[in-house]
Every structure is written in C-alpha cells, then in structure tokens.
VEXNU-631054 format. One record per atom (N, C-alpha, C, O): x, y, z; chain. Coordinates in pm, 1 decimal, decimal comma, padded with zeros to 6 digits. Atoms other than C-alpha are relative to their C-alpha. Layout:
VEXNU-631054
NODE        c1        c2        c3  chain
NODE         X         Y         Z      A
...
end
This chain:
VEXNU-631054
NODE        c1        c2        c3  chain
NODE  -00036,6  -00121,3   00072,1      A
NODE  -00580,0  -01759,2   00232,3      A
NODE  -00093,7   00015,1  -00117,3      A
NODE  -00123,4  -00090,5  -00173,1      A
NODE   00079,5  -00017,3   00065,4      A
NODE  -00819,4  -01586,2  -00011,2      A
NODE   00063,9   00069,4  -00112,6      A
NODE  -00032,4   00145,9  -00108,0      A
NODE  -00113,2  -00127,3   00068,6      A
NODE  -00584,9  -01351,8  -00271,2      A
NODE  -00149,9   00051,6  -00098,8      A
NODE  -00220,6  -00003,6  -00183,1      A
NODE   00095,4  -00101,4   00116,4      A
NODE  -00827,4  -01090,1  -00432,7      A
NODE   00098,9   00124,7  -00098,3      A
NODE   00171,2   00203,7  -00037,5      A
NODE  -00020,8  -00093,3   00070,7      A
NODE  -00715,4  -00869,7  -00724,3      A
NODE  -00095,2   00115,3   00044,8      A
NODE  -00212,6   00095,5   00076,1      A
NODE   00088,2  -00100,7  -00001,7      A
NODE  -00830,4  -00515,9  -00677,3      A
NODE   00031,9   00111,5  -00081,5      A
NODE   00150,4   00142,9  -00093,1      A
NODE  -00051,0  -00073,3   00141,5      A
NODE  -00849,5  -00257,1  -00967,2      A
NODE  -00083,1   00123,4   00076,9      A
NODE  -00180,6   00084,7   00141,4      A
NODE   00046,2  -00087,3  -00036,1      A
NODE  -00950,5   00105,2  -00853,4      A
NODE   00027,3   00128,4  -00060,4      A
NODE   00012,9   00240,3  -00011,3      A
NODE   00014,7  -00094,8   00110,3      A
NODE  -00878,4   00280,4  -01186,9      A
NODE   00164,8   00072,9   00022,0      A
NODE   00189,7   00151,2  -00069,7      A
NODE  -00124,2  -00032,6  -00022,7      A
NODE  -00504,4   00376,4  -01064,4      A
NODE   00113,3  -00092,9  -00041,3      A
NODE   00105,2  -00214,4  -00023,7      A
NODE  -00096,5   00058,5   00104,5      A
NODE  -00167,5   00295,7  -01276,4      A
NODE   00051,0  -00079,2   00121,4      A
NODE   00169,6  -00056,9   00145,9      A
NODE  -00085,3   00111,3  -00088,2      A
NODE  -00099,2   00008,2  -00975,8      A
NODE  -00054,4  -00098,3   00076,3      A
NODE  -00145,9  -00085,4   00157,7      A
NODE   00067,4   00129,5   00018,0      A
NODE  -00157,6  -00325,0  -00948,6      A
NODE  -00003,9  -00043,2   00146,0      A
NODE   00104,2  -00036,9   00204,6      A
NODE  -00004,8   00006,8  -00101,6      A
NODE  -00288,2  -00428,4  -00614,9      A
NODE  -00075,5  -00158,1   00045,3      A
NODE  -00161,9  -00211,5  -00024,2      A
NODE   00078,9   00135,5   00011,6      A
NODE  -00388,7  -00780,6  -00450,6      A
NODE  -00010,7  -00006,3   00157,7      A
NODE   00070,4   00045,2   00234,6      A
NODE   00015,1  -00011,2  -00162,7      A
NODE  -00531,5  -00849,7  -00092,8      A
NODE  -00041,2  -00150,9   00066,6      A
NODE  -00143,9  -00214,9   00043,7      A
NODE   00012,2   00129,8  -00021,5      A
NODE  -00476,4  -01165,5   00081,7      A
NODE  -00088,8   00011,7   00172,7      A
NODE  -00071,1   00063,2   00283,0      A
NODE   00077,6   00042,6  -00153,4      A
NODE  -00716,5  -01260,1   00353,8      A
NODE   00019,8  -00132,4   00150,0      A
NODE  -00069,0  -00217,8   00149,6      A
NODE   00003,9   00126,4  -00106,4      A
NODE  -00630,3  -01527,5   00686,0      A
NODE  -00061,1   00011,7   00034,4      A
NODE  -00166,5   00063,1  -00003,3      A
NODE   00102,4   00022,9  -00111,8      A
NODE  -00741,0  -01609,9   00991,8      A
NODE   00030,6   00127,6   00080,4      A
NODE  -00073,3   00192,5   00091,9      A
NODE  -00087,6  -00135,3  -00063,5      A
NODE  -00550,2  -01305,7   01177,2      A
NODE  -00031,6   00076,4  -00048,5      A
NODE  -00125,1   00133,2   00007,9      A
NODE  -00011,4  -00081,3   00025,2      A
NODE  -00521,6  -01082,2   00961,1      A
NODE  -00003,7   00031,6  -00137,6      A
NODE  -00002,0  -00068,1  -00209,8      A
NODE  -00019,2  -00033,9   00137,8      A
NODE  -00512,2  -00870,2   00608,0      A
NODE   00078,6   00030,4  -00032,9      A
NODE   00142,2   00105,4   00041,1      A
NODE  -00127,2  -00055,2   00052,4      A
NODE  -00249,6  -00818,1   00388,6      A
NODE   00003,5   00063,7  -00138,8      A
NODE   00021,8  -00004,7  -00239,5      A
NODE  -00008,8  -00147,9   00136,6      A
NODE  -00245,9  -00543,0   00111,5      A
NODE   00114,3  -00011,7  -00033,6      A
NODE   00207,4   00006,7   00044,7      A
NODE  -00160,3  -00073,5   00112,6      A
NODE   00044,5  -00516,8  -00168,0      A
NODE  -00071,1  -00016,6  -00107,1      A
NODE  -00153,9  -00078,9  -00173,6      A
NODE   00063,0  -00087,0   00125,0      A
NODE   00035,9  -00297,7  -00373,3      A
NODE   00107,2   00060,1  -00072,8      A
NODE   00167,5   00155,6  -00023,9      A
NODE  -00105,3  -00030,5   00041,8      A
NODE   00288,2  -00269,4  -00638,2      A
NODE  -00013,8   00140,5  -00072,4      A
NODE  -00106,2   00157,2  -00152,0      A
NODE  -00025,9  -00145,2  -00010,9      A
NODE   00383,4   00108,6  -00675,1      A
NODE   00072,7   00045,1  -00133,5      A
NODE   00073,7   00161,4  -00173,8      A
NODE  -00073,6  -00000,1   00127,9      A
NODE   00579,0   00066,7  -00987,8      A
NODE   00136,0   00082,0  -00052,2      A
NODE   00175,4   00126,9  -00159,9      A
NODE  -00072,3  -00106,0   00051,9      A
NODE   00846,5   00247,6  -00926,3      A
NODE   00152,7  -00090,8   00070,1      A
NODE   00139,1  -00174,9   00159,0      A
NODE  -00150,2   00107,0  -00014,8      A
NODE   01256,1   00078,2  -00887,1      A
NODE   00108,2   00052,4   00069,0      A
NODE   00200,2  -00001,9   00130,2      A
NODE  -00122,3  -00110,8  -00026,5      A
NODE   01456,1   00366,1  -00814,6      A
NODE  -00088,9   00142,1   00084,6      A
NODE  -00205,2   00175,5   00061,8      A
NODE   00031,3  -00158,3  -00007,9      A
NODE   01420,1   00723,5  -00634,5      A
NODE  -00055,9  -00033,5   00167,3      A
NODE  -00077,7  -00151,2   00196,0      A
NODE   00058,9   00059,7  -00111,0      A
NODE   01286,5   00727,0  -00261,8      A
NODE  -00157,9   00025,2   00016,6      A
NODE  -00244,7   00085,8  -00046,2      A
NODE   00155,7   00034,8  -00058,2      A
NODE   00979,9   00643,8  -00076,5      A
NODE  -00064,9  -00028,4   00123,4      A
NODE  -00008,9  -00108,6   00198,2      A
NODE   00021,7   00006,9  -00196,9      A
NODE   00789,2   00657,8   00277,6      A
NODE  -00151,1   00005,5  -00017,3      A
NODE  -00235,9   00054,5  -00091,9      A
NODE   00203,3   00024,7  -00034,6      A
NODE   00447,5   00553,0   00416,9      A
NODE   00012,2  -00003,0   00114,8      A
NODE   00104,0  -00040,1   00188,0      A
NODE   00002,3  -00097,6  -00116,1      A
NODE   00271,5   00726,2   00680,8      A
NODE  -00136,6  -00085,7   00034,8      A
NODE  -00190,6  -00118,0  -00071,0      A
NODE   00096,3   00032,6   00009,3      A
NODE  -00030,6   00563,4   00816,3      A
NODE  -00067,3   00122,4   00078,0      A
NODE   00002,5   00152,8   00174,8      A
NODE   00011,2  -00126,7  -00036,5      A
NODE  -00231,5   00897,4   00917,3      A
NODE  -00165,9  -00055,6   00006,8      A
NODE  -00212,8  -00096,8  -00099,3      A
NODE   00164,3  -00020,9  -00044,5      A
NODE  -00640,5   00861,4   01078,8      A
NODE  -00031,1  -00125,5  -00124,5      A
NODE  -00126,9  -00087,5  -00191,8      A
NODE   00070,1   00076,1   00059,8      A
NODE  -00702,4   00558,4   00858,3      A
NODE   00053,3  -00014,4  -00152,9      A
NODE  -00002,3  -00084,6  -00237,4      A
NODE  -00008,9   00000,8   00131,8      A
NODE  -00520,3   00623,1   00551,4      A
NODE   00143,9   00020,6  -00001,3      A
NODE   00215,4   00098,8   00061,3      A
NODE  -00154,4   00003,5   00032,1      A
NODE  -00195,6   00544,6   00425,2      A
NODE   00045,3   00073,8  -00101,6      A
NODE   00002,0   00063,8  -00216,4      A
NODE  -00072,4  -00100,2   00101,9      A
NODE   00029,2   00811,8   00264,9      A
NODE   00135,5  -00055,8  -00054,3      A
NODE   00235,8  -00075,9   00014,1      A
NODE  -00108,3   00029,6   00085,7      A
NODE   00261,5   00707,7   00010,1      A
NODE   00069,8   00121,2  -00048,3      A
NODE  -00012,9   00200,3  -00093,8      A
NODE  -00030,2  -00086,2   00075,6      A
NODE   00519,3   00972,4  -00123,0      A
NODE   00121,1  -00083,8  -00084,9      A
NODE   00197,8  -00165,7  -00034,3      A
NODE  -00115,1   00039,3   00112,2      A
NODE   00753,5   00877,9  -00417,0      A
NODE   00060,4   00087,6  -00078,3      A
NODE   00004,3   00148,7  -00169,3      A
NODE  -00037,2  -00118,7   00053,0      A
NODE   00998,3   01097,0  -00508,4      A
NODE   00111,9  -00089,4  -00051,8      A
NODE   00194,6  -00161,3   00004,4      A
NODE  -00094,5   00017,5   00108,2      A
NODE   01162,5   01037,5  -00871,1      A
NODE   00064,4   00084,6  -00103,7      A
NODE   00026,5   00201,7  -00103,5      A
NODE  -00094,2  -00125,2   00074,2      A
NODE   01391,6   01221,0  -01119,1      A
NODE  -00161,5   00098,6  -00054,9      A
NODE  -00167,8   00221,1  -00044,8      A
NODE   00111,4  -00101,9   00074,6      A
NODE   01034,7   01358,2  -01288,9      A
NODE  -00045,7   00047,3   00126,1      A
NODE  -00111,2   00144,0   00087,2      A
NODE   00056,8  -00080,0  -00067,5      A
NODE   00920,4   01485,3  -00967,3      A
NODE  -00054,2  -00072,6   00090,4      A
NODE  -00047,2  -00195,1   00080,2      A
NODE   00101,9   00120,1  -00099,6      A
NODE   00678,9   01371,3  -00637,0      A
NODE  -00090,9  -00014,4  -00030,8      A
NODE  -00157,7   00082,6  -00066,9      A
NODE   00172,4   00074,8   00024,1      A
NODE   00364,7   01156,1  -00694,4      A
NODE   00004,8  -00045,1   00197,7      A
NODE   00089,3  -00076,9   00281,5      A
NODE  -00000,5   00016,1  -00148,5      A
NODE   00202,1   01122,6  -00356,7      A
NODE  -00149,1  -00146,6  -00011,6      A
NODE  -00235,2  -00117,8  -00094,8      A
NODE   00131,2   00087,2   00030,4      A
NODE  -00089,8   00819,4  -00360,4      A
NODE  -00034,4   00020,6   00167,3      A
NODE   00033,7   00072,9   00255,5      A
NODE   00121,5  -00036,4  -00146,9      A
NODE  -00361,1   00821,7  -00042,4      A
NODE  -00080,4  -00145,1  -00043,0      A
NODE  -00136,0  -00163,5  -00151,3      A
NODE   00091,2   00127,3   00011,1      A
NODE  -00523,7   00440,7   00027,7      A
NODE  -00062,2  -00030,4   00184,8      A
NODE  -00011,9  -00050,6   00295,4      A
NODE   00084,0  -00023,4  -00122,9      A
NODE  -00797,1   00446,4   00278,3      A
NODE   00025,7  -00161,4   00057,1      A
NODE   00040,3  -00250,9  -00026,2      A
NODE  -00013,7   00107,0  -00057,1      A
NODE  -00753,2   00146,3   00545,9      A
NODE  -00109,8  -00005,0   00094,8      A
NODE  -00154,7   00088,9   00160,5      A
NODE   00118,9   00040,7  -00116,0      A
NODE  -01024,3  -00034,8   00755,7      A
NODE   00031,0   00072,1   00155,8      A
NODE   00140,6   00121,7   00182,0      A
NODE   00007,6  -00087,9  -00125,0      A
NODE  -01075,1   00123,2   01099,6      A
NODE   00097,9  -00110,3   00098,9      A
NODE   00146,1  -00071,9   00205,5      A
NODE  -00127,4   00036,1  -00102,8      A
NODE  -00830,2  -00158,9   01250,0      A
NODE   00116,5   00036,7   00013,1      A
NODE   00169,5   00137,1  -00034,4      A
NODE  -00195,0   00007,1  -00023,7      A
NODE  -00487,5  -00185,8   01332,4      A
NODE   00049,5  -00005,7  -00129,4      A
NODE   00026,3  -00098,7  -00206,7      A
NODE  -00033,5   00052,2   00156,7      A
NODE  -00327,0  -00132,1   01017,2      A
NODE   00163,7   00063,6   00041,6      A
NODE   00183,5   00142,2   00134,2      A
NODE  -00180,8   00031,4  -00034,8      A
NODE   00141,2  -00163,4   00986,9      A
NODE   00004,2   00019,6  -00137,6      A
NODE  -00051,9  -00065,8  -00206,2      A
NODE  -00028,9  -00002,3   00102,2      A
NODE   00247,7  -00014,2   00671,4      A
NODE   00153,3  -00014,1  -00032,3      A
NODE   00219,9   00029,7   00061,4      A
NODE  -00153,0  -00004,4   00062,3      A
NODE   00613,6  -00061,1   00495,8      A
NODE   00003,0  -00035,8  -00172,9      A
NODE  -00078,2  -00108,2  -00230,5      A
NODE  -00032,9   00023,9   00089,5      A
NODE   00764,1  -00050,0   00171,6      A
NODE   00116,6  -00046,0  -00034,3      A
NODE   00217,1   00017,7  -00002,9      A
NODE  -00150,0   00057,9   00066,5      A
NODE   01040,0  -00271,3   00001,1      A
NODE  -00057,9  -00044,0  -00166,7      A
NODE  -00159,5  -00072,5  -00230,0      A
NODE   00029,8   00001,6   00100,8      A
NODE   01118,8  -00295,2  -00280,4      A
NODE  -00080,6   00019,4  -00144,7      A
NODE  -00074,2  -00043,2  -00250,5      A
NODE   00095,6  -00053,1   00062,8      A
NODE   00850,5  -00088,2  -00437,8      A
NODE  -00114,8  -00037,2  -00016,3      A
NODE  -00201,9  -00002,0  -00095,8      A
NODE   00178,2   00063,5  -00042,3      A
NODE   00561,6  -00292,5  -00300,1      A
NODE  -00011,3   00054,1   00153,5      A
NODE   00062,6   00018,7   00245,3      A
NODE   00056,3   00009,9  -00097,5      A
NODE   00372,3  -00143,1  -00038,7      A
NODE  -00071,8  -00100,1   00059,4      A
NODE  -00146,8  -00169,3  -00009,3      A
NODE   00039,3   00104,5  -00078,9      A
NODE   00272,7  -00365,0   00213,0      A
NODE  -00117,9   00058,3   00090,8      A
NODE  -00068,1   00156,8   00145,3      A
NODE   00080,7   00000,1  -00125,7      A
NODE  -00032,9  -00317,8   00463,8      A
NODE  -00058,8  -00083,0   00117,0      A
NODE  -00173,4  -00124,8   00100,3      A
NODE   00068,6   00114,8  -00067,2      A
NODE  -00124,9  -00532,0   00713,1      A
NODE  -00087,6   00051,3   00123,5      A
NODE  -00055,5   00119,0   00221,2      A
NODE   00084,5  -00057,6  -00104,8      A
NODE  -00438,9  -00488,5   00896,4      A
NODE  -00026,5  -00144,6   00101,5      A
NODE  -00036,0  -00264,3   00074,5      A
NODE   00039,6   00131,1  -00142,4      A
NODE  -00510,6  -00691,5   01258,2      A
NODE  -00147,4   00044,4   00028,9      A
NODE  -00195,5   00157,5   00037,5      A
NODE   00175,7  -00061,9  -00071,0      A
NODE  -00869,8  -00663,8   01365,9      A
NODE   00005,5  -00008,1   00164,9      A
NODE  -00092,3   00025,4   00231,7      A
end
C-alpha cells in the first residue's frame, strides 16, 4: 500500500491508496448531515450534496478503468480495477 495525499485547490481533503489490484480514492466531502449520491458518468464521478444552504455538486475525473463509486458517511470512496 502506497497512501498519497492529494491537494487540488478544493475545500476537501483527499488521499489515494495504491495495491496490487487496485486504487482506492477517499475523499472526505465534509459534509455530516443533508443527502448525497454519486454517479460515475464517461469517466467522471458526480457528487451532489444537498444541504440546508442549498446543492454543491463536485465533478472528479477517474482513470479510463473500471472505477465503483459509494458514499458513507461523507467520504466518497472510489475504487478503480485496471
């Protein structure tokens, strides 16, 4: 396992662990309350978060593999298979 921090100028803290299989993306979203759904759409995962102030939608481009998105607990998860 390799764990990389990755900073891409957006209010959410993200870290990407590398195996032998596969990648794993979380990415904490920062949010506790209110709902939330991820879409994986042509390569890119759609986050929407809808809270009392309103929807924030985030967009995180994924490698051209197999990529399995879910959220708990206000960490998105990605996991890409090659």
């Amino acid at each position: 396992m390799n764990p990389q921090h990755i900073a891409d100028g957006r209010d959410v803290f993200a870290r990407r662990y590398e195996y032998d299989d596969e990648t794993v993306l979380a990415i904490d979203l920062g949010v506790t309350e209110g709902e939330t759904s991820v879409d994986v759409v042509d390569g890119t995962a759609i986050v929407v978060v809808e809270t009392p102030e309103g929807e924030r939608q985030e967009e995180f481009d994924l490698p051209d593999e197999e990529a399995r998105a879910f959220i708990r607990n206000g960490v998105l998860t990605i996991e890409v298979s090659p």
